[in-house]
PDB file of N, CA, C and O in Angstrom:
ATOM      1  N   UNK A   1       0.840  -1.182   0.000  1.00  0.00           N
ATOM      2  CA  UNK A   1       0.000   0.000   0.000  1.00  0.00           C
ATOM      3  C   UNK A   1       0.881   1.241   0.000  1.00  0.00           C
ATOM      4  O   UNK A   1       1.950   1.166   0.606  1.00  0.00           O
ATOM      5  N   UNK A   2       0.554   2.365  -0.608  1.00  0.00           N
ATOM      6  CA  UNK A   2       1.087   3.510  -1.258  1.00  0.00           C
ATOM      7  C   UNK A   2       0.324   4.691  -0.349  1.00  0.00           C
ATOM      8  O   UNK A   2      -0.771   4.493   0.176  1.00  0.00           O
ATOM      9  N   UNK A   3       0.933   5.723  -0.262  1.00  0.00           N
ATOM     10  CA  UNK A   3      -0.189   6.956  -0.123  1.00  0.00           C
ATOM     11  C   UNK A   3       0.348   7.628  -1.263  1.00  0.00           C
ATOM     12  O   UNK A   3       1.503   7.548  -1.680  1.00  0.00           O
ATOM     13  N   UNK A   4      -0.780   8.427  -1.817  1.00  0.00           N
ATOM     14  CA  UNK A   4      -0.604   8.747  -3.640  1.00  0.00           C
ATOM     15  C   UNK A   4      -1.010  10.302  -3.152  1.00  0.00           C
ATOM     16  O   UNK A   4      -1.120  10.460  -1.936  1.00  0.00           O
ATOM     17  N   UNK A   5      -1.226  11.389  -3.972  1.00  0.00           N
ATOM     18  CA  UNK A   5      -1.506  12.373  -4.154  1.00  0.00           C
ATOM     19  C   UNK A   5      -1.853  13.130  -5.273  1.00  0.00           C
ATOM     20  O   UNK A   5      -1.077  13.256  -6.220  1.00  0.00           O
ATOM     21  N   UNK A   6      -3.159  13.737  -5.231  1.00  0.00           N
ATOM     22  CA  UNK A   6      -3.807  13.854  -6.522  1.00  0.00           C
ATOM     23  C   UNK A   6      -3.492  15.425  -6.513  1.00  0.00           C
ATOM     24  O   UNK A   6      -4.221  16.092  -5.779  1.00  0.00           O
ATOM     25  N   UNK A   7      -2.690  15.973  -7.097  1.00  0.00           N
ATOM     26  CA  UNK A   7      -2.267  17.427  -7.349  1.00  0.00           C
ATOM     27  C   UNK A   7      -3.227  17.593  -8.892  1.00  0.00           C
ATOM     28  O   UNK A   7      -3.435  16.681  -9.692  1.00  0.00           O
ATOM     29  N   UNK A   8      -3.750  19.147  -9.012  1.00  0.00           N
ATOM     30  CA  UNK A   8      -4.505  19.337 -10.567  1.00  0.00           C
ATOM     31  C   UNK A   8      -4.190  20.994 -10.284  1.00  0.00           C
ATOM     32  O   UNK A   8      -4.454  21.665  -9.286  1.00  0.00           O
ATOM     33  N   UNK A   9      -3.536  21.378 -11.532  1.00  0.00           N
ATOM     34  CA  UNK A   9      -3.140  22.408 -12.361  1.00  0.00           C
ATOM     35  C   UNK A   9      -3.540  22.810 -13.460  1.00  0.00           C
ATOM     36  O   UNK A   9      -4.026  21.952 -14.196  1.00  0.00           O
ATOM     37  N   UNK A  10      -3.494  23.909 -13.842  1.00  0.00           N
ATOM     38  CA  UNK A  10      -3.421  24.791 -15.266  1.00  0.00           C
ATOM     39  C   UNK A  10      -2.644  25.595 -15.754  1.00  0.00           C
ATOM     40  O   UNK A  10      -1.629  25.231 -15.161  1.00  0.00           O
ATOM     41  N   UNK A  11      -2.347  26.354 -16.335  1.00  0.00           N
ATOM     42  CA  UNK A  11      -1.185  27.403 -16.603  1.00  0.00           C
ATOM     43  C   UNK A  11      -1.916  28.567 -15.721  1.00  0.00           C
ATOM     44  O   UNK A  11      -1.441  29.645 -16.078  1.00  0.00           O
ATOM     45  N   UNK A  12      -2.535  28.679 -15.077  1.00  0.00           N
ATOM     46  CA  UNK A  12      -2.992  30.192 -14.188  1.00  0.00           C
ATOM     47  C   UNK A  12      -2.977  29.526 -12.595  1.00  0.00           C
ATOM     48  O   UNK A  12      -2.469  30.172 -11.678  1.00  0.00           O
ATOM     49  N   UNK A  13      -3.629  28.077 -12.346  1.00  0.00           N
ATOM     50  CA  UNK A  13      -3.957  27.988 -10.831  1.00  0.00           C
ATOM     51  C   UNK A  13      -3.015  26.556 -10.642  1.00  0.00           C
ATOM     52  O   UNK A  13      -2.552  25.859 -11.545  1.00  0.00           O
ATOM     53  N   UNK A  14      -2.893  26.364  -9.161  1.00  0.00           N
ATOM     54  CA  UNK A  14      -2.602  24.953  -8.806  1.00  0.00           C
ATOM     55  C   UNK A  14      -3.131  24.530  -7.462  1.00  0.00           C
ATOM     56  O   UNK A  14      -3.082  25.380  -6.573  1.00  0.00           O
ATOM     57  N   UNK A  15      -3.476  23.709  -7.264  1.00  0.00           N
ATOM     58  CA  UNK A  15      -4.469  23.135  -6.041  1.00  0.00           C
ATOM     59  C   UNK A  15      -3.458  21.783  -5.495  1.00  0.00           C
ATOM     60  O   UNK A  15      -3.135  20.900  -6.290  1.00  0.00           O
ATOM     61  N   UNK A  16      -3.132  21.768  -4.409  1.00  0.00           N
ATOM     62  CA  UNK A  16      -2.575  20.993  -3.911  1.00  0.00           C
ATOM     63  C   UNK A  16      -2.959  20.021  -2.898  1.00  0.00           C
ATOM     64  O   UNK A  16      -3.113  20.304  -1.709  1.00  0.00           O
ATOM     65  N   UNK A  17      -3.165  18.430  -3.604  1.00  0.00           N
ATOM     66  CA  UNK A  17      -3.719  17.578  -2.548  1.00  0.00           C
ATOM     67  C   UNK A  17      -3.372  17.210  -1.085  1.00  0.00           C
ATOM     68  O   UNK A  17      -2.933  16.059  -1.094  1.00  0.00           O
ATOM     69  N   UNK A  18      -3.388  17.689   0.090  1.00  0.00           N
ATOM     70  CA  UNK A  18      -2.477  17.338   1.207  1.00  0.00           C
ATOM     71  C   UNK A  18      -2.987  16.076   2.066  1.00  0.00           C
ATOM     72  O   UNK A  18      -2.348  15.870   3.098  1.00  0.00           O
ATOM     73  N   UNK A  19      -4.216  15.071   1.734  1.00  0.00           N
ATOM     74  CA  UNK A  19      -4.372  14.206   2.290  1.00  0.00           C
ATOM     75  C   UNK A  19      -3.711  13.136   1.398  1.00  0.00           C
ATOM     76  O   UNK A  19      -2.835  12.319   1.681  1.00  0.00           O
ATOM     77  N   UNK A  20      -4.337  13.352   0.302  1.00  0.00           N
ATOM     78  CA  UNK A  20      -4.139  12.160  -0.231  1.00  0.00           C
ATOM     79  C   UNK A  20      -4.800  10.877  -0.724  1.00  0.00           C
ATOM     80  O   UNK A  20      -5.904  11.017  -1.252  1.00  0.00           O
ATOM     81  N   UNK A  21      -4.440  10.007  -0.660  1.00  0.00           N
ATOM     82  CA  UNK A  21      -5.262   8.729  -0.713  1.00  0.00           C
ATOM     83  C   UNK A  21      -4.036   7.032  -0.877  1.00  0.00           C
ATOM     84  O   UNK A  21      -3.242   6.745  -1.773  1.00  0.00           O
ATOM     85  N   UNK A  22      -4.304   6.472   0.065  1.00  0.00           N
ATOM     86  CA  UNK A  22      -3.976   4.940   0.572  1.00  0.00           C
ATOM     87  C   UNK A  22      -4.447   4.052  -1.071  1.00  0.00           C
ATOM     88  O   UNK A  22      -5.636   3.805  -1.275  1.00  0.00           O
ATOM     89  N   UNK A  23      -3.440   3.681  -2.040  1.00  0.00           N
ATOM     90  CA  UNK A  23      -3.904   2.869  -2.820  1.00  0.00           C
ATOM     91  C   UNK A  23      -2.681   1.806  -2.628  1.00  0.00           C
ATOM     92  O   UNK A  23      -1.644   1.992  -1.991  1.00  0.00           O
ATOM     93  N   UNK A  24      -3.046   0.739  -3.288  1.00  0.00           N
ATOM     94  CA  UNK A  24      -2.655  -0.709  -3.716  1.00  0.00           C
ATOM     95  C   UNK A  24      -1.547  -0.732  -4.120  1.00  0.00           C
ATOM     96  O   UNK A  24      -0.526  -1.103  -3.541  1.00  0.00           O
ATOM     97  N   UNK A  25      -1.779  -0.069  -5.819  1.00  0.00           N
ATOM     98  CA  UNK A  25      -1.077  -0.239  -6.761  1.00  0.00           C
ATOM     99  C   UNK A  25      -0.993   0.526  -7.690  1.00  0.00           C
ATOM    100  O   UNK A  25      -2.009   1.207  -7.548  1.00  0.00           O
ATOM    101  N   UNK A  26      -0.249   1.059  -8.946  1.00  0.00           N
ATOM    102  CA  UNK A  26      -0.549   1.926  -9.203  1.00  0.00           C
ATOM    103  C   UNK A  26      -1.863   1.921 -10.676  1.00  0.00           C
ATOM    104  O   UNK A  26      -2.179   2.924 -11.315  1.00  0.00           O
ATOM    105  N   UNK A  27      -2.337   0.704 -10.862  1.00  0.00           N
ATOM    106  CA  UNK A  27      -3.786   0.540 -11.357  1.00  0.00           C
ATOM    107  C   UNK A  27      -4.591   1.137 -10.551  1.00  0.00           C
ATOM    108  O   UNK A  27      -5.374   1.888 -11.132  1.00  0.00           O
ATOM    109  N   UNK A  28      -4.710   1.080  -9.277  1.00  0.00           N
ATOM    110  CA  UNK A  28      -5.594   1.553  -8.681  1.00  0.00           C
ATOM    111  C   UNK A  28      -5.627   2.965  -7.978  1.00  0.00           C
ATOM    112  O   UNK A  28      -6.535   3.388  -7.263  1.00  0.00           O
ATOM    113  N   UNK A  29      -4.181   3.762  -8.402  1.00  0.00           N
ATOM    114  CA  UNK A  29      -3.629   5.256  -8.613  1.00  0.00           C
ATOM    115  C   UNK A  29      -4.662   5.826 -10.172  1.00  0.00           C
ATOM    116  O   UNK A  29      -5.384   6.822 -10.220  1.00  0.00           O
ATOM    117  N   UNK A  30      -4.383   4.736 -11.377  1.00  0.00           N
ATOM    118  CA  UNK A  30      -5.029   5.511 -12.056  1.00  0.00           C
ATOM    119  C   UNK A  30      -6.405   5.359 -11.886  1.00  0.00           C
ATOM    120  O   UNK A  30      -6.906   6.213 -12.617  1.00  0.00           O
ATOM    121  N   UNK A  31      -7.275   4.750 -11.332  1.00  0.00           N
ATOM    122  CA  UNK A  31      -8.630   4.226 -11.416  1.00  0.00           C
ATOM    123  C   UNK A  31      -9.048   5.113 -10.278  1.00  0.00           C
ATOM    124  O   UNK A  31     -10.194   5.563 -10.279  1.00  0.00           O
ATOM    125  N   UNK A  32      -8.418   5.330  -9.546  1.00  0.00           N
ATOM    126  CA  UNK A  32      -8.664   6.936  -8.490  1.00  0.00           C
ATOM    127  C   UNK A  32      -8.873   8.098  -9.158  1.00  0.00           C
ATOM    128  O   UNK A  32      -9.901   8.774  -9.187  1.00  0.00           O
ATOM    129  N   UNK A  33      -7.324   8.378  -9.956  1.00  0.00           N
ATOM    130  CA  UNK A  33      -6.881   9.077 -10.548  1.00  0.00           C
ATOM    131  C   UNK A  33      -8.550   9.944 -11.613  1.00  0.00           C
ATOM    132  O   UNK A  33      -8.990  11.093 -11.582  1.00  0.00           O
ATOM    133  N   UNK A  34      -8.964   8.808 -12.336  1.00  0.00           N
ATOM    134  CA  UNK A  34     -10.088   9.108 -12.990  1.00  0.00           C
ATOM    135  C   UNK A  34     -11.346   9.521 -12.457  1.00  0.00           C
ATOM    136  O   UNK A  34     -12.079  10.424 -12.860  1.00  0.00           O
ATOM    137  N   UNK A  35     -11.580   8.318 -10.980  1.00  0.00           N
ATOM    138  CA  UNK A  35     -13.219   9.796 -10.238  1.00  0.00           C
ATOM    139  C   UNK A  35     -12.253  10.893 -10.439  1.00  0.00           C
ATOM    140  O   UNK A  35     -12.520  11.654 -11.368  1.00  0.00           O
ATOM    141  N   UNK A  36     -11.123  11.142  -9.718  1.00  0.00           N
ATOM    142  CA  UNK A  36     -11.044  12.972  -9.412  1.00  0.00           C
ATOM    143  C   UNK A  36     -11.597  13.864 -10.415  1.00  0.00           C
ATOM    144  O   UNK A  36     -12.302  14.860 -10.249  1.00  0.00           O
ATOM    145  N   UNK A  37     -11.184  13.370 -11.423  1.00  0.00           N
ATOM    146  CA  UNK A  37     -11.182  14.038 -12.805  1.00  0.00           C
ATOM    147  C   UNK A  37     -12.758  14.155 -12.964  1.00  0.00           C
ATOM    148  O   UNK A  37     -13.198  15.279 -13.208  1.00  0.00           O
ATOM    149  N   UNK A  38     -13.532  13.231 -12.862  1.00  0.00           N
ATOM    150  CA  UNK A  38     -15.147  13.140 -13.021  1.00  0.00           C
ATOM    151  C   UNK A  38     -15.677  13.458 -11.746  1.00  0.00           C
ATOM    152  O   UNK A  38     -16.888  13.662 -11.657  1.00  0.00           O
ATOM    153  N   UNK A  39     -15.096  13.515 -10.948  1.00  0.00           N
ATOM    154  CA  UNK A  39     -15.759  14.558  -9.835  1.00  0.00           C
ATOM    155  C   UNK A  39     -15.901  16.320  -9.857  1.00  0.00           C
ATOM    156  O   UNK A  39     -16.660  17.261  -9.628  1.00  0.00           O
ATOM    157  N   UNK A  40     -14.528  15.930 -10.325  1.00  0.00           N
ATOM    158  CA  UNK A  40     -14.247  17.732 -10.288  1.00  0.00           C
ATOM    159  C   UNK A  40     -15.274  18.635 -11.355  1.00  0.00           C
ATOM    160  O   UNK A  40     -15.865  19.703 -11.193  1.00  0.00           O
ATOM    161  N   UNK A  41     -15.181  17.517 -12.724  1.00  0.00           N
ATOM    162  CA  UNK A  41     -16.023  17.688 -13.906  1.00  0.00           C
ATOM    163  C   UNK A  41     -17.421  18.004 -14.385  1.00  0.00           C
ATOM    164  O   UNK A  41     -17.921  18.588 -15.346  1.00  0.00           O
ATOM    165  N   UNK A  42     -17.876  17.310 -13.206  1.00  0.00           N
ATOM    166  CA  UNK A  42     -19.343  17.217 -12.869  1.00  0.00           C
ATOM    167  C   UNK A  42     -20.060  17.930 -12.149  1.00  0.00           C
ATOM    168  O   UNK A  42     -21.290  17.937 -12.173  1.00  0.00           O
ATOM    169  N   UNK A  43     -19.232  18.709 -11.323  1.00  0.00           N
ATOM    170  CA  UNK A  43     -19.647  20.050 -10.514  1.00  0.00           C
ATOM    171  C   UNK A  43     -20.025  21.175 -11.073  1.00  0.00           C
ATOM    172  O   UNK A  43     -19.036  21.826 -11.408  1.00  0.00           O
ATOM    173  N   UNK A  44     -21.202  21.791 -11.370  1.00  0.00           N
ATOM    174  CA  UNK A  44     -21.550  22.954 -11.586  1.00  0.00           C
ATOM    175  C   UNK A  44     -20.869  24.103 -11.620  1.00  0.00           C
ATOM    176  O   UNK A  44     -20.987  24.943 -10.728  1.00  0.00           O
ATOM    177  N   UNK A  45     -19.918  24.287 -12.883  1.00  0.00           N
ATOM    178  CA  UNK A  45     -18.789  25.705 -12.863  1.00  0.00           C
ATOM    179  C   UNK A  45     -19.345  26.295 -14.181  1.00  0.00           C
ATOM    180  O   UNK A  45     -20.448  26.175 -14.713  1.00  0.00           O
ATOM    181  N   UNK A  46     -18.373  26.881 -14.491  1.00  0.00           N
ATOM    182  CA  UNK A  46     -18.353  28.062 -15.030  1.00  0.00           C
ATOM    183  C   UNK A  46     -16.613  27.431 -15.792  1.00  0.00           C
ATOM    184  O   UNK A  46     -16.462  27.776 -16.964  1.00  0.00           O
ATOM    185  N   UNK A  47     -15.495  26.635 -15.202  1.00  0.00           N
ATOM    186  CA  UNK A  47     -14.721  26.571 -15.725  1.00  0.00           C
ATOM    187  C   UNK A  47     -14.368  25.432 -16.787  1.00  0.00           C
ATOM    188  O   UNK A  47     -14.707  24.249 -16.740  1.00  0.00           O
ATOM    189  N   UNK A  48     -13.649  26.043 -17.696  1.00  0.00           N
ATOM    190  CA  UNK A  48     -13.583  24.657 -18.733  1.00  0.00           C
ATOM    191  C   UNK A  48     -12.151  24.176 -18.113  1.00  0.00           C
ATOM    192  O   UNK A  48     -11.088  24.698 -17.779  1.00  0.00           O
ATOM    193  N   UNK A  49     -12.739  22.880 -18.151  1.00  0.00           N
ATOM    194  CA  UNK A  49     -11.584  21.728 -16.943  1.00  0.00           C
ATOM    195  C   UNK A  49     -10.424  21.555 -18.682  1.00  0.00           C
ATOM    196  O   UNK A  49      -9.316  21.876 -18.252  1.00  0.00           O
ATOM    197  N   UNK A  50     -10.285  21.313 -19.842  1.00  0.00           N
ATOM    198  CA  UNK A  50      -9.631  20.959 -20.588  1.00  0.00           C
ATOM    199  C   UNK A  50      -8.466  21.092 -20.723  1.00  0.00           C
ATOM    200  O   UNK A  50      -7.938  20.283 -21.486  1.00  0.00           O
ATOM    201  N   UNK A  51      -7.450  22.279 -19.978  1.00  0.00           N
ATOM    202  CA  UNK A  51      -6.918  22.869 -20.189  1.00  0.00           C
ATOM    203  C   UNK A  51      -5.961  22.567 -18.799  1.00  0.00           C
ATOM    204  O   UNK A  51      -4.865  23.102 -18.629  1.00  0.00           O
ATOM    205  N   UNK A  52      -6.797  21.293 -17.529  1.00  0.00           N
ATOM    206  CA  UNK A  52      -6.072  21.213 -16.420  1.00  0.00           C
ATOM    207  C   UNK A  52      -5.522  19.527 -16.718  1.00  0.00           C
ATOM    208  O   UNK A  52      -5.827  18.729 -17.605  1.00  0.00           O
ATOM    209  N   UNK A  53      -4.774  19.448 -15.782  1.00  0.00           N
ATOM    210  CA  UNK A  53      -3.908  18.177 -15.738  1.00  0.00           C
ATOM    211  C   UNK A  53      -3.645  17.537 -14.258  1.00  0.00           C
ATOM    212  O   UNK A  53      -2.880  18.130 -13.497  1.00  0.00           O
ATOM    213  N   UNK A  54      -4.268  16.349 -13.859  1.00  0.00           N
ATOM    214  CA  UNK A  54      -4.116  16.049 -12.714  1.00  0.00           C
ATOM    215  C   UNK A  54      -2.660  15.316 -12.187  1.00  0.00           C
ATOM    216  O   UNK A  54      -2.498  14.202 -12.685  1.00  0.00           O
ATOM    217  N   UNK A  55      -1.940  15.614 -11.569  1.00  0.00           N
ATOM    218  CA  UNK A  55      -0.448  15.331 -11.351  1.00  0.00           C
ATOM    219  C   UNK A  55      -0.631  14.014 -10.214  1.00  0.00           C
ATOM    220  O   UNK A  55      -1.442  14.131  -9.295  1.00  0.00           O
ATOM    221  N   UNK A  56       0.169  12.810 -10.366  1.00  0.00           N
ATOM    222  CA  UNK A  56      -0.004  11.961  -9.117  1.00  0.00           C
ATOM    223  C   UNK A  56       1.660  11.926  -8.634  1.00  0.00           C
ATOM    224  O   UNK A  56       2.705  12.039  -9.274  1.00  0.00           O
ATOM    225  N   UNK A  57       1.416  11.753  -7.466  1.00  0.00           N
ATOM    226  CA  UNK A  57       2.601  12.015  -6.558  1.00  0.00           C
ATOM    227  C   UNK A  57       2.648  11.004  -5.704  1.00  0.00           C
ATOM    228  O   UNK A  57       1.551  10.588  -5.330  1.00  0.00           O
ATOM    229  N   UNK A  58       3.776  10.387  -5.205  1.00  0.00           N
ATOM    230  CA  UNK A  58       4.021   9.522  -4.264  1.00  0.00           C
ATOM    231  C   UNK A  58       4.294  10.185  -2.829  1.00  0.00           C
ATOM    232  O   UNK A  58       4.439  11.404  -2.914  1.00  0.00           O
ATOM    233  N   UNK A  59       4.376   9.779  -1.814  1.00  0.00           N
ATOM    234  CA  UNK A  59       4.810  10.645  -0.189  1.00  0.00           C
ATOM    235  C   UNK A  59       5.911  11.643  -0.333  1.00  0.00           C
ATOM    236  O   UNK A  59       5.980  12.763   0.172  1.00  0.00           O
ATOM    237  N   UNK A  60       6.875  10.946  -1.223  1.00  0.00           N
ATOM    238  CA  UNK A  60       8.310  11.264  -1.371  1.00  0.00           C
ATOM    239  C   UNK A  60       7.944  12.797  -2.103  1.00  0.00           C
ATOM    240  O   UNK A  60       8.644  13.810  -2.071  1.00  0.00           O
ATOM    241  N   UNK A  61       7.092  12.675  -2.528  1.00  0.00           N
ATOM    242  CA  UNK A  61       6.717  14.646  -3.857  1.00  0.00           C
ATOM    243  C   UNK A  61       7.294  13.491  -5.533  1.00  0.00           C
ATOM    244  O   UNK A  61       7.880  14.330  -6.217  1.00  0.00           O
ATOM    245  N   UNK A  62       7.322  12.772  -5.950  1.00  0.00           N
ATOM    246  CA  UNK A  62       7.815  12.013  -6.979  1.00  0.00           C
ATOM    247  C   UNK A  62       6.573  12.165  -7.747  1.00  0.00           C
ATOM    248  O   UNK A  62       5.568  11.647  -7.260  1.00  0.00           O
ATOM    249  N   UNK A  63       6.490  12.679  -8.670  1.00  0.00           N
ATOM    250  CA  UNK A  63       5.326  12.151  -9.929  1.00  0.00           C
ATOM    251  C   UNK A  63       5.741  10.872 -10.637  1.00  0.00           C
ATOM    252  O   UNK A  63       6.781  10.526 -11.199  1.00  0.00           O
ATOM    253  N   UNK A  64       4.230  10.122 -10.352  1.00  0.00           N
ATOM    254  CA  UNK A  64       4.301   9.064 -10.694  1.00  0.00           C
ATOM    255  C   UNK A  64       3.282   9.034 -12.130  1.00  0.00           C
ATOM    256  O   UNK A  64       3.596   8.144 -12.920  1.00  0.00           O
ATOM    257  N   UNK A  65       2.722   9.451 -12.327  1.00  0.00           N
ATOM    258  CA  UNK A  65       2.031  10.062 -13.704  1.00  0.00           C
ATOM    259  C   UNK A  65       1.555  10.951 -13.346  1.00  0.00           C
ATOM    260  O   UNK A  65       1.582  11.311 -12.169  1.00  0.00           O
ATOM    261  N   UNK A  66       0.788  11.757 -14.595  1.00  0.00           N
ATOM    262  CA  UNK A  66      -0.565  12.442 -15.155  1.00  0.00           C
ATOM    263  C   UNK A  66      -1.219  12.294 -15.905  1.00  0.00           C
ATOM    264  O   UNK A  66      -0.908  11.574 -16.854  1.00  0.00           O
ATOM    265  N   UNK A  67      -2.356  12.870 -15.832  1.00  0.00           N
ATOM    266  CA  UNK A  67      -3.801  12.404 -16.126  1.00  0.00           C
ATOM    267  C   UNK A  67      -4.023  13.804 -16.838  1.00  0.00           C
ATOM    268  O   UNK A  67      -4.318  14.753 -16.111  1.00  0.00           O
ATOM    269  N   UNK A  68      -3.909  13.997 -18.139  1.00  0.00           N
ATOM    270  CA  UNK A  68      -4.414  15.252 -18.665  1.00  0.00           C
ATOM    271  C   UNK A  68      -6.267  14.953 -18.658  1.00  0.00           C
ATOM    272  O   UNK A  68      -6.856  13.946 -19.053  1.00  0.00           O
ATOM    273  N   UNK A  69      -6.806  16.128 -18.104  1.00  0.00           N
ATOM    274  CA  UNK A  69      -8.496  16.498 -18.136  1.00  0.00           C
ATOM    275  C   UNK A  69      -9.260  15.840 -19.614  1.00  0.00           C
ATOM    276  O   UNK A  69     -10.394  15.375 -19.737  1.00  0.00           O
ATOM    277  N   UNK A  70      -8.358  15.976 -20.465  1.00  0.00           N
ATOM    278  CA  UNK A  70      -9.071  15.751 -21.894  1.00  0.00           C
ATOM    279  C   UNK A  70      -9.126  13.831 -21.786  1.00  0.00           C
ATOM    280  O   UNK A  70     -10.071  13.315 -22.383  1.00  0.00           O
ATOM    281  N   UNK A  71      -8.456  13.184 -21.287  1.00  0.00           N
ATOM    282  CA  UNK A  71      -8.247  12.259 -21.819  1.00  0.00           C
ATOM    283  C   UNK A  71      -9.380  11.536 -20.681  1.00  0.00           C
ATOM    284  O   UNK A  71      -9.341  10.305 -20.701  1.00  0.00           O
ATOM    285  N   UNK A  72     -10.242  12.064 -19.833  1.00  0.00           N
ATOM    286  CA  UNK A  72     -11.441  11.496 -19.415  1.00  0.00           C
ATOM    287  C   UNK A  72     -12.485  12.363 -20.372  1.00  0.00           C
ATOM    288  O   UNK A  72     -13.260  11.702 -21.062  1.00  0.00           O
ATOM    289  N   UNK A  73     -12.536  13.622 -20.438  1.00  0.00           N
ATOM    290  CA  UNK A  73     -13.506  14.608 -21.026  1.00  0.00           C
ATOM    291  C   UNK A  73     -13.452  13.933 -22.201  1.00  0.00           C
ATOM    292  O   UNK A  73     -14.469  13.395 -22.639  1.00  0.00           O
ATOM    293  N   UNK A  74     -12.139  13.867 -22.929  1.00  0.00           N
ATOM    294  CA  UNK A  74     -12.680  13.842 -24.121  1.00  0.00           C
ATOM    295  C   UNK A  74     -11.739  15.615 -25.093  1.00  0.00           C
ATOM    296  O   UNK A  74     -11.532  16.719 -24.589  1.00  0.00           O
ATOM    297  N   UNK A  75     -11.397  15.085 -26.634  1.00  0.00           N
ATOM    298  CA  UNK A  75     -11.259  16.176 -26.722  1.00  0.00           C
ATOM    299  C   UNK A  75     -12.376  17.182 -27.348  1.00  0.00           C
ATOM    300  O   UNK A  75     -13.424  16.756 -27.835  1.00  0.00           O
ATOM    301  N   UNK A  76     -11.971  18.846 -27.271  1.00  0.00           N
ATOM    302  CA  UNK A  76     -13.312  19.520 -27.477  1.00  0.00           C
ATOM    303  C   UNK A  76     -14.070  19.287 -29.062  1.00  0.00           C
ATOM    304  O   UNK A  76     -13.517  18.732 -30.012  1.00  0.00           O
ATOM    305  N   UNK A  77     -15.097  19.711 -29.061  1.00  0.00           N
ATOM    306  CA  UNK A  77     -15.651  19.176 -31.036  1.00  0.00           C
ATOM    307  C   UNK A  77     -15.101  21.202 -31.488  1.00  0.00           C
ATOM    308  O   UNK A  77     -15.193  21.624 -32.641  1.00  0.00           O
TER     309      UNK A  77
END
């Protein structure tokens, strides 16, 4: 078991995860990885998410991937 960290950026903001989340493996980093993205997505804004990128991090601060916004969204038509 891992503690992972779901960091999400844009070129203007950055939001920094400080709990975290206890996963397995890192299948189950990206399968996290993806609610965030459809959580965040699904919330009633005003902002277009396309343009953000969710960063995963190990305890150590190590990126262990990213998850660009488009590649759950979708790209724009």
């Amino acid at each position: 078991m891992t503690q992972v960290y779901f960091h999400f950026s844009n070129t203007k903001k950055v939001f920094v995860d400080r709990r975290g989340a206890v996963v397995n493996d890192l299948a189950e980093a990206h399968d996290y990885a993806a609610r965030v993205v459809q959580s965040l997505t699904s919330q009633r804004s005003l902002e277009d998410w396309r343009d953000w990128v969710l960063h995963v991090s190990d305890d150590q601060g190590d990126e262990l991937f990213v998850v660009p916004f488009t590649f759950v969204l979708g790209e724009p038509n």
